[in-house]
PyMOL Python script that loads the backbone (N, CA, C, O; Angstrom):
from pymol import cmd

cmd.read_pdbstr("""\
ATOM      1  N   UNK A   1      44.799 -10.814  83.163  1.00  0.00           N
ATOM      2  CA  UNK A   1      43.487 -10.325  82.841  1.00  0.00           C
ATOM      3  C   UNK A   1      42.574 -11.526  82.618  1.00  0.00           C
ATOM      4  O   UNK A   1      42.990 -12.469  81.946  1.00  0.00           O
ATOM      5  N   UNK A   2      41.463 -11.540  83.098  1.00  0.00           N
ATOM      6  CA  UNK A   2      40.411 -12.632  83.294  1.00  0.00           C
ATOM      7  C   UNK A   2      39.591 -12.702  81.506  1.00  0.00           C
ATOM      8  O   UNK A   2      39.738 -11.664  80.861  1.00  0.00           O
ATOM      9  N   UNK A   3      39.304 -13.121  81.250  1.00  0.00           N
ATOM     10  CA  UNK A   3      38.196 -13.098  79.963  1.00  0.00           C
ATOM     11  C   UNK A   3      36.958 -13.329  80.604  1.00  0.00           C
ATOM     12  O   UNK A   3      36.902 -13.609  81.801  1.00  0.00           O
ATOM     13  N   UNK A   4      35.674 -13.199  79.669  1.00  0.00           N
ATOM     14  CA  UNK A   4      34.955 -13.609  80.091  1.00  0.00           C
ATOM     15  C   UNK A   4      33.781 -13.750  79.066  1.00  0.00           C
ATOM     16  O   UNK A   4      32.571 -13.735  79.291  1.00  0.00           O
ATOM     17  N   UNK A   5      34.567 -13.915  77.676  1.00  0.00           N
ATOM     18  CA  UNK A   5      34.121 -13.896  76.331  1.00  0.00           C
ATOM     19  C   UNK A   5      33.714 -14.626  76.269  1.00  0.00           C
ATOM     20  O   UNK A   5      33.484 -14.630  77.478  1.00  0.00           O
ATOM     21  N   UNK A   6      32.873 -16.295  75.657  1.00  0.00           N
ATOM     22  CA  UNK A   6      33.467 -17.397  75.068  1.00  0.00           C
ATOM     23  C   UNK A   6      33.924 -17.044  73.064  1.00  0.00           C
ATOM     24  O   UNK A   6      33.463 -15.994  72.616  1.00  0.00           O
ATOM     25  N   UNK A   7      34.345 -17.491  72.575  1.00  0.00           N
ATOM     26  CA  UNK A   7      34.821 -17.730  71.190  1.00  0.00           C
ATOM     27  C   UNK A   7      33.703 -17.193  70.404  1.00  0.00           C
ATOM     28  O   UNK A   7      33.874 -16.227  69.660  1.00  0.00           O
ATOM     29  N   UNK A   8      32.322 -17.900  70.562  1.00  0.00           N
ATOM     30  CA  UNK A   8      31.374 -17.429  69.846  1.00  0.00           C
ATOM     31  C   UNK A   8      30.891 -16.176  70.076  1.00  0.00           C
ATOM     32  O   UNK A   8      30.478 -15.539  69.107  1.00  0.00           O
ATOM     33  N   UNK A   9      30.858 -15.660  71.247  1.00  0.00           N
ATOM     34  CA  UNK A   9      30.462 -13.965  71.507  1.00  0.00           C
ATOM     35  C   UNK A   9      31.449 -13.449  71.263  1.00  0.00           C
ATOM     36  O   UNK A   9      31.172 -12.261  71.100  1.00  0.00           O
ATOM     37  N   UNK A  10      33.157 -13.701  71.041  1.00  0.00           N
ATOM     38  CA  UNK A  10      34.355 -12.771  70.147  1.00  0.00           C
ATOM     39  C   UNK A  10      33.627 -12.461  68.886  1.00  0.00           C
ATOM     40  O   UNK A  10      32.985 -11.523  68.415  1.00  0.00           O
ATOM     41  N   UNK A  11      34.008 -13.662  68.544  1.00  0.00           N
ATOM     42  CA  UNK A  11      33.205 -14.123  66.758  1.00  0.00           C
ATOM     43  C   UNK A  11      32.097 -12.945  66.486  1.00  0.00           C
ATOM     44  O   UNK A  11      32.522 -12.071  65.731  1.00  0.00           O
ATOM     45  N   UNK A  12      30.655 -12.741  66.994  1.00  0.00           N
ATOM     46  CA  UNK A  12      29.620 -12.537  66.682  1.00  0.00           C
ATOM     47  C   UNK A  12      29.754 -10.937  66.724  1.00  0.00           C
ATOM     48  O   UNK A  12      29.437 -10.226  65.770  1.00  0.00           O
ATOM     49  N   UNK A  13      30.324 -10.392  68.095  1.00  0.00           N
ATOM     50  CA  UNK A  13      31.018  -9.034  68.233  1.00  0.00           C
ATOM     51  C   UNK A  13      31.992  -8.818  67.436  1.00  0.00           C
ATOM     52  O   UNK A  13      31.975  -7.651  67.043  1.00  0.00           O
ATOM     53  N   UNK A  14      33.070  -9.593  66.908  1.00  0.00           N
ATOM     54  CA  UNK A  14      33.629  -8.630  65.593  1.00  0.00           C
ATOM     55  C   UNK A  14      33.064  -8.682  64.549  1.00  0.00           C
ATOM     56  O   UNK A  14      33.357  -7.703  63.863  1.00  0.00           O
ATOM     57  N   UNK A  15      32.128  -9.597  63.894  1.00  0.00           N
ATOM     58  CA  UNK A  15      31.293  -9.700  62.644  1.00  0.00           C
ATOM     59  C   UNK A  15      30.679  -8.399  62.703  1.00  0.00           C
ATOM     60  O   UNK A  15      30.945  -7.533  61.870  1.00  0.00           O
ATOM     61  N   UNK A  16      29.482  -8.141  64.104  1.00  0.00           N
ATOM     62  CA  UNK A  16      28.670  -7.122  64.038  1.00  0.00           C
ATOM     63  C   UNK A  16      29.398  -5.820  64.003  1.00  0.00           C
ATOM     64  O   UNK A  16      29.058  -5.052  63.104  1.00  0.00           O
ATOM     65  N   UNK A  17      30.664  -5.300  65.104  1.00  0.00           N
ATOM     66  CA  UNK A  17      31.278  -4.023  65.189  1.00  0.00           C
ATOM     67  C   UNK A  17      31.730  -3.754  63.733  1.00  0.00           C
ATOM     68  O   UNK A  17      31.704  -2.581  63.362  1.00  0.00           O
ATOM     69  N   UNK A  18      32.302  -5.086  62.525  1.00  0.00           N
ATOM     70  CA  UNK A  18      32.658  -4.330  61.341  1.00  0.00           C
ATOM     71  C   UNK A  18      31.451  -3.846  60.186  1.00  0.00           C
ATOM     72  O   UNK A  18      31.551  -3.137  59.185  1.00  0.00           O
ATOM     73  N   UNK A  19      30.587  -4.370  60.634  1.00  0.00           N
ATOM     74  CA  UNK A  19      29.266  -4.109  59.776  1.00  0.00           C
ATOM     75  C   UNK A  19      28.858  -2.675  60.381  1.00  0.00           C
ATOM     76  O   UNK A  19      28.578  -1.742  59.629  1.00  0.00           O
ATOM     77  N   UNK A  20      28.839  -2.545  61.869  1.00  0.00           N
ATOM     78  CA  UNK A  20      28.406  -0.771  62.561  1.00  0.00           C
ATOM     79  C   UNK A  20      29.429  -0.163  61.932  1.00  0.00           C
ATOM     80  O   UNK A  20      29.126   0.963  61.538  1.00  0.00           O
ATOM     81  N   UNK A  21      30.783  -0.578  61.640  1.00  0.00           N
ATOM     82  CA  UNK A  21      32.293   0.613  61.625  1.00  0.00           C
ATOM     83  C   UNK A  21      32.005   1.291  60.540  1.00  0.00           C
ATOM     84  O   UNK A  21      32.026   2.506  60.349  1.00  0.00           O
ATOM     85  N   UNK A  22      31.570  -0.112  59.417  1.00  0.00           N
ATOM     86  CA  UNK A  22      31.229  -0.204  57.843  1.00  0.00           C
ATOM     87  C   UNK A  22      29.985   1.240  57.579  1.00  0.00           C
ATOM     88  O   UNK A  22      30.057   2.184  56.791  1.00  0.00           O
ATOM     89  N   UNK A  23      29.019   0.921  58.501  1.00  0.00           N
ATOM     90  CA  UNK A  23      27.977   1.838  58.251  1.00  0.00           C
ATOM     91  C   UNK A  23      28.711   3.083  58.786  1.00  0.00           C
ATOM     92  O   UNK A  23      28.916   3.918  57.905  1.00  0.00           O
ATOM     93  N   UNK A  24      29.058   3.340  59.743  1.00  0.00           N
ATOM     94  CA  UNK A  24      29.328   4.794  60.525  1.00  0.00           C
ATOM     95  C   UNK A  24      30.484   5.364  59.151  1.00  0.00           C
ATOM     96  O   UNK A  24      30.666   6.527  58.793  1.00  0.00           O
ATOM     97  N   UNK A  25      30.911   4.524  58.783  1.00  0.00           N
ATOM     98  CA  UNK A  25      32.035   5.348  57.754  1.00  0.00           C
ATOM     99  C   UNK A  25      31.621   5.460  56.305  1.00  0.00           C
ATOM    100  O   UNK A  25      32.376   5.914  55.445  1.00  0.00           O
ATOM    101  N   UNK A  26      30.209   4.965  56.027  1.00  0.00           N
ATOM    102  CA  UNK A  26      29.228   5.530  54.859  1.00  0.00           C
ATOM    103  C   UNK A  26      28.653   6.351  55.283  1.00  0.00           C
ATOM    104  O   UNK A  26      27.575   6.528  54.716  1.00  0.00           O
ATOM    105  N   UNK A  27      28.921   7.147  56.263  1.00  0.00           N
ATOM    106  CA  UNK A  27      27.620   8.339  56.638  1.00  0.00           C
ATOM    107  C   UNK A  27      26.568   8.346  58.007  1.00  0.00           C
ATOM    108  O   UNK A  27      25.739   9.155  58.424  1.00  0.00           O
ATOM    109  N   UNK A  28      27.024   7.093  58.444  1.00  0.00           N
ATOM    110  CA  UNK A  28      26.086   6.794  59.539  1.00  0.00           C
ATOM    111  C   UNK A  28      26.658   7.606  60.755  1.00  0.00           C
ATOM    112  O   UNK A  28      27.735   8.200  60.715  1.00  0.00           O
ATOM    113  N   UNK A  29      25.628   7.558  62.088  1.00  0.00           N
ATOM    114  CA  UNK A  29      25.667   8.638  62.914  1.00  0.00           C
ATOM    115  C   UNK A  29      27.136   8.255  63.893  1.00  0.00           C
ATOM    116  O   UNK A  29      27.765   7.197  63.901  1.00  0.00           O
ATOM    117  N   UNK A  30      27.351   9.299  64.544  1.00  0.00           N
ATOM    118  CA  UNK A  30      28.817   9.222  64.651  1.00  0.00           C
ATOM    119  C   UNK A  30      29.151   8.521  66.176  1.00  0.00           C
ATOM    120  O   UNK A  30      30.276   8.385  66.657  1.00  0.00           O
ATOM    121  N   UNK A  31      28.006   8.162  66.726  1.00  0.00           N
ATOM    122  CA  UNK A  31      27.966   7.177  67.951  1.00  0.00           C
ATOM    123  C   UNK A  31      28.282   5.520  67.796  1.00  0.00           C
ATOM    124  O   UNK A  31      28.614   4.616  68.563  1.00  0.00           O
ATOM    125  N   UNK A  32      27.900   5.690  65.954  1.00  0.00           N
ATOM    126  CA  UNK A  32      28.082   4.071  65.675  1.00  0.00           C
ATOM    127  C   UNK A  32      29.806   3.974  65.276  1.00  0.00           C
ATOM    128  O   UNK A  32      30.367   2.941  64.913  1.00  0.00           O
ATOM    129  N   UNK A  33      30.210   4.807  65.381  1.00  0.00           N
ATOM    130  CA  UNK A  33      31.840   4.809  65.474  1.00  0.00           C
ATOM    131  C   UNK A  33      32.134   4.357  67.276  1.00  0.00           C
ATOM    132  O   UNK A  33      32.825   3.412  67.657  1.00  0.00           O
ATOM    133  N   UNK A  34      31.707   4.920  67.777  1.00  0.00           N
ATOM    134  CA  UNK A  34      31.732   4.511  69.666  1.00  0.00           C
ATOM    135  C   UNK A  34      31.571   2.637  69.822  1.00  0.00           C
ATOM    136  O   UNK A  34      32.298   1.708  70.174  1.00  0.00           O
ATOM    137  N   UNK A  35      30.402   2.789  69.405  1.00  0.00           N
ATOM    138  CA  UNK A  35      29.745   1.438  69.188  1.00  0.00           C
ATOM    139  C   UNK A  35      30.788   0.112  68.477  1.00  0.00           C
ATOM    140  O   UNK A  35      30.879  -1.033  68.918  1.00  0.00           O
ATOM    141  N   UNK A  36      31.443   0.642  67.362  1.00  0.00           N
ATOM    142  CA  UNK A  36      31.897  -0.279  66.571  1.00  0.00           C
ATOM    143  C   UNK A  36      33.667  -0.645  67.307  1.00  0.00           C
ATOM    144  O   UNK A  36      34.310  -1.645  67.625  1.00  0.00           O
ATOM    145  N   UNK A  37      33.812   0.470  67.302  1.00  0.00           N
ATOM    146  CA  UNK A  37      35.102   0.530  68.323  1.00  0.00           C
ATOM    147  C   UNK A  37      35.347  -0.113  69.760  1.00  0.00           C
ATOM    148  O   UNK A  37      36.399  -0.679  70.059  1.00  0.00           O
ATOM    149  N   UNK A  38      34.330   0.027  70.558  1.00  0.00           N
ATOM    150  CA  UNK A  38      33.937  -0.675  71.615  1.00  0.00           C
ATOM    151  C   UNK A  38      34.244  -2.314  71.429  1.00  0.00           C
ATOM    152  O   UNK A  38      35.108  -3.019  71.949  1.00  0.00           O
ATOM    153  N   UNK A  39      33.187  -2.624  70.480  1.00  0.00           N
ATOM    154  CA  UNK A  39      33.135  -4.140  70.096  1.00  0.00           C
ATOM    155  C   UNK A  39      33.985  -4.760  69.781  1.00  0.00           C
ATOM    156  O   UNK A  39      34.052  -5.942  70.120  1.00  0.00           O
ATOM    157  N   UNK A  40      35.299  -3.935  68.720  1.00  0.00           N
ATOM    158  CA  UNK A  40      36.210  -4.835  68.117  1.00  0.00           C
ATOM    159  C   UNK A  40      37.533  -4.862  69.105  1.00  0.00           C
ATOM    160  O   UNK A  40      38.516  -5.557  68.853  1.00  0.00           O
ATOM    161  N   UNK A  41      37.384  -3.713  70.669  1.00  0.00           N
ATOM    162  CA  UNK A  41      38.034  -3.535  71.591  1.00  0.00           C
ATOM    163  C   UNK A  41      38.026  -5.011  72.609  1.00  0.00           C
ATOM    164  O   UNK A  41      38.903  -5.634  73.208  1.00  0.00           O
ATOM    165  N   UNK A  42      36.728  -5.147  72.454  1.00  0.00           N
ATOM    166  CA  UNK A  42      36.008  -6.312  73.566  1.00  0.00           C
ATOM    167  C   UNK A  42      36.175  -7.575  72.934  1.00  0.00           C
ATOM    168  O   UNK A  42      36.194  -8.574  73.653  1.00  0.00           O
ATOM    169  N   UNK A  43      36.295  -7.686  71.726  1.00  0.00           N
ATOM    170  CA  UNK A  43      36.328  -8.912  71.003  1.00  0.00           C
ATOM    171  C   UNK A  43      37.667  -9.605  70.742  1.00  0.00           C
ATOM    172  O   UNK A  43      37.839 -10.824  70.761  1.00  0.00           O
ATOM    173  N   UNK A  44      38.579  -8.684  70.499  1.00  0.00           N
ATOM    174  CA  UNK A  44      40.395  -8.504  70.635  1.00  0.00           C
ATOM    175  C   UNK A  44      40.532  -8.908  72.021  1.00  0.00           C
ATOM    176  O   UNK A  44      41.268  -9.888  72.125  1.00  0.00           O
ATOM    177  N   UNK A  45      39.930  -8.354  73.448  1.00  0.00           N
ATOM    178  CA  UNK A  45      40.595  -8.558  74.498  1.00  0.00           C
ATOM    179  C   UNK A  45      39.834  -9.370  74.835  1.00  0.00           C
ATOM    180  O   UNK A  45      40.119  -9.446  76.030  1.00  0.00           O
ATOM    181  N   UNK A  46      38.840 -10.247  74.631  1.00  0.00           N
ATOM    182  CA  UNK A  46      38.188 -11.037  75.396  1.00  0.00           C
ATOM    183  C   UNK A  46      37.477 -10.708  76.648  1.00  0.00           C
ATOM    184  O   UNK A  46      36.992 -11.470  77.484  1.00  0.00           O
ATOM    185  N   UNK A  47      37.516  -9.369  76.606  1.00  0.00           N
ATOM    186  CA  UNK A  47      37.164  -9.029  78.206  1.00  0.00           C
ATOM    187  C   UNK A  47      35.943  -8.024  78.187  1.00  0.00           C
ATOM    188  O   UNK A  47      35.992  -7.388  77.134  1.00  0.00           O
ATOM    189  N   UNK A  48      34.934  -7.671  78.919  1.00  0.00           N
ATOM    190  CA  UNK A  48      33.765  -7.188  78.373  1.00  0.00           C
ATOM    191  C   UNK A  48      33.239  -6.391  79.730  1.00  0.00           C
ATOM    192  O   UNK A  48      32.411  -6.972  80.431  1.00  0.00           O
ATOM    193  N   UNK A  49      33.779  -4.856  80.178  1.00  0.00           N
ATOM    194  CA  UNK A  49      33.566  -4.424  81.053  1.00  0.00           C
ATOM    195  C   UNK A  49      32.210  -4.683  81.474  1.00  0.00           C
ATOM    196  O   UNK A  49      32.116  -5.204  82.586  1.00  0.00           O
ATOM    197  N   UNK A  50      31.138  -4.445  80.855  1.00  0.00           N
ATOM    198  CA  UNK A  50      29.947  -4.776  80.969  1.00  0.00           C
ATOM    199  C   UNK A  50      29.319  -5.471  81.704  1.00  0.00           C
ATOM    200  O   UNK A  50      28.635  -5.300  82.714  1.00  0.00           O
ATOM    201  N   UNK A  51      29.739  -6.604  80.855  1.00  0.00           N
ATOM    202  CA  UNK A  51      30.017  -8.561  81.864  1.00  0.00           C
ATOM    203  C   UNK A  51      30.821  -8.121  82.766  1.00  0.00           C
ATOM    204  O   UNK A  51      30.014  -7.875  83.663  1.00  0.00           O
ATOM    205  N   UNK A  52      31.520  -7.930  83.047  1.00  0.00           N
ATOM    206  CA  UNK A  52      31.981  -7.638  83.964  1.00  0.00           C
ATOM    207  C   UNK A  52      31.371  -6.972  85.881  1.00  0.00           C
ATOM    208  O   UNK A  52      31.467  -7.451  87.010  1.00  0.00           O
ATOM    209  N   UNK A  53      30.874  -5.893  85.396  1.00  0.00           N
ATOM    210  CA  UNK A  53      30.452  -4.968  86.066  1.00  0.00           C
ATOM    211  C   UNK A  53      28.721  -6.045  86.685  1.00  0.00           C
ATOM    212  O   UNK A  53      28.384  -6.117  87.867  1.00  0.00           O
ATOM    213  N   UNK A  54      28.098  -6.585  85.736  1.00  0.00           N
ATOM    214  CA  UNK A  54      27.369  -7.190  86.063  1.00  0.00           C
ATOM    215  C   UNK A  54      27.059  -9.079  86.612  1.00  0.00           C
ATOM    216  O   UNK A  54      26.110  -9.847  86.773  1.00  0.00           O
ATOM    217  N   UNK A  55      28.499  -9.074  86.717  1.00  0.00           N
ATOM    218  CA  UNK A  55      29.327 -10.466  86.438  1.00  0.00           C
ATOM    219  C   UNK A  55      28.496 -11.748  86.177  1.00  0.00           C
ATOM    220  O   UNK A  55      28.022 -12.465  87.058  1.00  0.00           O
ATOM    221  N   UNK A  56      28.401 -11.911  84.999  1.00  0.00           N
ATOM    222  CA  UNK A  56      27.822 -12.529  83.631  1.00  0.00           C
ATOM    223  C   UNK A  56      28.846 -13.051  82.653  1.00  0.00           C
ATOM    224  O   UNK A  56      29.383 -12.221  81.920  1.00  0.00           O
ATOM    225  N   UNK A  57      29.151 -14.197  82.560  1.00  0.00           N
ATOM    226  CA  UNK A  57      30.189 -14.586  81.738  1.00  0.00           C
ATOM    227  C   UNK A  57      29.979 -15.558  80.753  1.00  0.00           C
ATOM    228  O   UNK A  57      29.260 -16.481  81.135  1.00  0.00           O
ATOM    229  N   UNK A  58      30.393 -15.636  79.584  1.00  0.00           N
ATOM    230  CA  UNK A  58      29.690 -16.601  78.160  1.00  0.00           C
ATOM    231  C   UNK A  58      31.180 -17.486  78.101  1.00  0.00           C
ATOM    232  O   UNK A  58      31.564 -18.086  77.098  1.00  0.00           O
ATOM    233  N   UNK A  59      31.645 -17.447  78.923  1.00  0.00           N
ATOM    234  CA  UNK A  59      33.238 -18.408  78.933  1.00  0.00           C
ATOM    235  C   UNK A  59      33.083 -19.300  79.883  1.00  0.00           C
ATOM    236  O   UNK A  59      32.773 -18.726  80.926  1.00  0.00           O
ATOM    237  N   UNK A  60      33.178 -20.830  80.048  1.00  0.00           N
ATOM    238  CA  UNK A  60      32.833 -21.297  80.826  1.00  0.00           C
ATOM    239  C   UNK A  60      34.188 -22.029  81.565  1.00  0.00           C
ATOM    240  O   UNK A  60      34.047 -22.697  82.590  1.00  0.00           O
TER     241      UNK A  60
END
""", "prot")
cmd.dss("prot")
cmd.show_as("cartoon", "prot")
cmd.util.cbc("prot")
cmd.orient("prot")
């Protein structure tokens, strides 16, 4: 499997997905569960369908 993370966009995506997870599980809307899950998916695998699909890569 290719990455196409660098370290600092892992980093910045799991900081932010636990702060969305944090909110969605005080009450927040239930898409920011999608959202937070996504991120800490992409940040674990290094791999970022997204980037991907648009092939854009922060890994050099």
């Amino acid at each position: 499997m290719l990455c196409n993370l660098a370290l600092w966009d892992r980093a910045l995506r799991f900081i932010l997905s636990v702060f969305i997870l944090a909110y969605a599980v005080a009450g927040g809307p239930f898409w920011f569960y999608v959202i937070g899950i996504y991120g800490l998916t992409t940040a674990g695998f290094g791999l970022c369908p997204i980037y991907s699909y648009f092939r854009f890569r922060t890994l050099s």
